[in-house]
N, C-alpha and C positions, 0 to 999 in steps of 0.2 A: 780443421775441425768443423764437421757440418752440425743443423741447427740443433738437430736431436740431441746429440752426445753435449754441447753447451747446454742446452736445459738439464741435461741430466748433473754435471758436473757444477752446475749450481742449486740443485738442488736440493743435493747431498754437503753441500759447504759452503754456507751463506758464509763462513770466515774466511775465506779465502777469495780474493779479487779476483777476475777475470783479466788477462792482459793481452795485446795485442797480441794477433794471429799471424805468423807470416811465413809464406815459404821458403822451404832449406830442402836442398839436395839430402837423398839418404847418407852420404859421409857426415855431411854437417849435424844431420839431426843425432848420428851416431855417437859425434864428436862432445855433442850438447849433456847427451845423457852421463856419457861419461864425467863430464863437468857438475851433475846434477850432487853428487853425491860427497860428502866429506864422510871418510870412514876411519872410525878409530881400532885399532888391535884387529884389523880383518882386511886381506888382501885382496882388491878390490878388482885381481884377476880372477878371482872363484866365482866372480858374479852370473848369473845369464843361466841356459839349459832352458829346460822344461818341465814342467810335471804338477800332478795334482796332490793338494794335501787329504781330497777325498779318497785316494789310492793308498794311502798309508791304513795299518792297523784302526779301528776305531776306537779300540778300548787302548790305545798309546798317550799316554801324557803329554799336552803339547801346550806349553806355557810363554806368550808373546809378551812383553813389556814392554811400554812406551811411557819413558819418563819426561819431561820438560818441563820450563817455566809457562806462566800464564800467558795466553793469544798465541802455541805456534799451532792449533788446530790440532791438539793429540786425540781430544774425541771423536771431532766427524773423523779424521781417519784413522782412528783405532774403529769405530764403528761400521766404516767402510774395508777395511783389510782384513777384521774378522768376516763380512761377508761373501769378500771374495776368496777365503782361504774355508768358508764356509764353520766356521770355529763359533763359539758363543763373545760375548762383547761384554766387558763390567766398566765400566766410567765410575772412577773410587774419589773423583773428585765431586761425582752429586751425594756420597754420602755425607761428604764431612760439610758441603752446601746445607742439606737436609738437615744436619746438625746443627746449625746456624737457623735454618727457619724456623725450626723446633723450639731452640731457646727464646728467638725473637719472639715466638709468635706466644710464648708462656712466660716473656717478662722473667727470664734465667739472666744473671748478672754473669757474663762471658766471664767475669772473673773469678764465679765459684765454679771454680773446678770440680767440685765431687757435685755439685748441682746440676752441672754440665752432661757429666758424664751420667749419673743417675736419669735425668731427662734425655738423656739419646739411647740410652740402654733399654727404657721405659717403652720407648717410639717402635721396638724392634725394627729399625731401618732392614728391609730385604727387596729383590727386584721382582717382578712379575715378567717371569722368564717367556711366557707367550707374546710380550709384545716388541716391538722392533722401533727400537730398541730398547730395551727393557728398562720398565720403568719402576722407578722407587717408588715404594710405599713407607707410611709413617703411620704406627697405627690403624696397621690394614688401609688406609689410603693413598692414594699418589698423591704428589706432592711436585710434579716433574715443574708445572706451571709456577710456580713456588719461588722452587731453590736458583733462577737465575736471575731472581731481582735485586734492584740496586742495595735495599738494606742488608740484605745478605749478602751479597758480594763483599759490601763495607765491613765487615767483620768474621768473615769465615779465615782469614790469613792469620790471625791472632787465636780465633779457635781451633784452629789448626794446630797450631803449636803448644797445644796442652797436653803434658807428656802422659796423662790418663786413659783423654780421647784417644791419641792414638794406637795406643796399645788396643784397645776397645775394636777400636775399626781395622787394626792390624788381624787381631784374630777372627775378626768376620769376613775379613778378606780373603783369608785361607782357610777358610771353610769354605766361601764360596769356589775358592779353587778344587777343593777336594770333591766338591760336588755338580763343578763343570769343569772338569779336565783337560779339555781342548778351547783355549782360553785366550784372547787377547783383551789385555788388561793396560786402562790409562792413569795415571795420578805423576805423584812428585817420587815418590819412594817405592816404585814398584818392583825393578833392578835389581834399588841397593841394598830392600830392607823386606819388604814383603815377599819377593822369588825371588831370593839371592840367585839359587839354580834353573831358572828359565830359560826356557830352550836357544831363543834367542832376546835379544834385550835393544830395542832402539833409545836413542835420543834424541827429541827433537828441539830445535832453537829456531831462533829467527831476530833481528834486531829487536830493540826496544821500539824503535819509530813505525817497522812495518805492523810489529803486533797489536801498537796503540792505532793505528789506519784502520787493521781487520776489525779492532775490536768497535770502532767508532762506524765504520759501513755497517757491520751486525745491529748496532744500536739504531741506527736510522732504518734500517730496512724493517723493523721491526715499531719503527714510529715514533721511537725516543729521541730525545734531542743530544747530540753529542757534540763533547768541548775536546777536544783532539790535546789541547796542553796539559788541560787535567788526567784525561786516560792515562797519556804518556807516565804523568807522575804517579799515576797511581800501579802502574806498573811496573816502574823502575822501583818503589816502595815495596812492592809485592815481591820481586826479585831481589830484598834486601831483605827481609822477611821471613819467606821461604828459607833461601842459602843461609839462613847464619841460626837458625834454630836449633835446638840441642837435639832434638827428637824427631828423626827421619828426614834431614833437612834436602833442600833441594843439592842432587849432583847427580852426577854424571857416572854411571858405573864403570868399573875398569874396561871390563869388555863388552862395552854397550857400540853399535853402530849409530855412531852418529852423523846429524842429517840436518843440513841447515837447509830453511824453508823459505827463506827471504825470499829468494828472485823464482821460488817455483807456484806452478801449478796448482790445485790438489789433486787432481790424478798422477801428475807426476809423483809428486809425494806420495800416494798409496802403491803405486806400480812400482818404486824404490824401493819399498818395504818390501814389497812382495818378493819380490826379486831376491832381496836379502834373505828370505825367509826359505826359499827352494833355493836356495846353494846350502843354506845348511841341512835342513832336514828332504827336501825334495830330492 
């Protein structure tokens, strides 16, 4: 990997580590990739070809999913594989963020529910589709600088699980689909609940300890101070959380490709997806 392509490949994924470099014979590397990938309900001989998703119809329906637990990097690369498949990008986990800084920042008791939802409904959370990646507004402002601080962090997993909200952000979700077509789209429930019928559907995972690593380099690179035992636990809580919720909870779709991210890359990981994504429709 020369210097360029490493800047580039951290610059696009401050969550994801950079790991030693070393050389492999082209069997080996071939051998590697093939090991890159855990797929569930798709035979992982149909992989590989070529082709562009700009060569297909433009007015065709083309709806990506990528569901996972918190830290295994579904945003930077849902917002890098919709680039390269040239498609639009929605990140459905900065609305329900948004929704958290909203109530914080107007002193809403997470507990009333119809307060909750009335003040996020009020905010008209929407994205301002011109910028890259597009960013939330809350009352015609952004709010992107906002929704990834520690207070809202600390309470979007429980607002999250308000069977109100989500319906609320379920139907805005699919309106934004209706009105950007060619679509990859990140969150917990976008598979199993939001596009049941998308065209194609990832998973992605990664241990508890790597996701608590990425998410503590992200904290420090950014100037914060980070406690690696508390991350840990607060993501194994997040994953406890999430998966046992009545209302969109976290899982895994039947026929989602799944893709564990521990020992990879992020271009590995984007260039997996992609891959996935031209054997089926490419």
């Amino acid at each position: 990997m020369n210097t360029t392509r490493q800047d580039t490949v951290q610059d696009e994924s401050i969550a994801f580590e950079m790991i030693e470099v070393v050389e492999v014979s082209h069997a080996e590397s071939c051998a590697a990739m093939d090991m890159e990938r855990v797929v569930c309900d798709r035979d992982p001989a149909t992989l590989g070809g070529s082709g562009c998703l700009a060569m297909l119809s433009p007015d065709q329906r083309i709806v990506i999913t990528i569901d996972g637990p918190a830290g295994t990097g579904k945003s930077s690369v849902a917002r890098a594989l919709a680039k390269q498949l040239g498609l639009d990008f929605l990140d459905t986990g900065a609305m329900y963020r948004a929704a958290a800084a909203i109530c914080i920042d107007h002193g809403i008791d997470i507990n009333d529910h119809a307060a909750v939802v009335a003040r996020t409904a009020a905010a008209d959370l929407h994205f301002d589709w011109t910028r890259d990646p597009p960013t939330i507004l809350a009352h015609g402002v952004p709010i992107d600088h906002r929704i990834r601080q520690k207070d809202v962090t600390e309470v979007v997993s429980p607002l999250a699980s308000i069977k109100e909200l989500r319906e609320h952000m379920v139907r805005k979700q699919r309106l934004i689909g209706q009105q950007h077509p060619r679509l990859v789209t990140e969150g917990r429930d976008q598979g199993s609940v939001v596009f049941p019928d998308a065209v194609v559907k990832f998973y992605l995972d990664a241990s508890a300890d790597v996701r608590a690593r990425r998410r503590a380099e992200q904290m420090v690179a950014m100037g914060s101070a980070a406690d690696l035992g508390a991350i840990t636990a607060e993501i194994l809580e997040r994953d406890r959380s999430d998966s046992s919720r009545a209302d969109g909870p976290l899982m895994c779709p039947g026929n989602a490709i799944c893709v564990d991210t521990s020992d990879m890359q992020f271009q590995q990981v984007v260039d997996t997806l992609h891959r996935h994504v031209l054997a089926v429709v490419g």
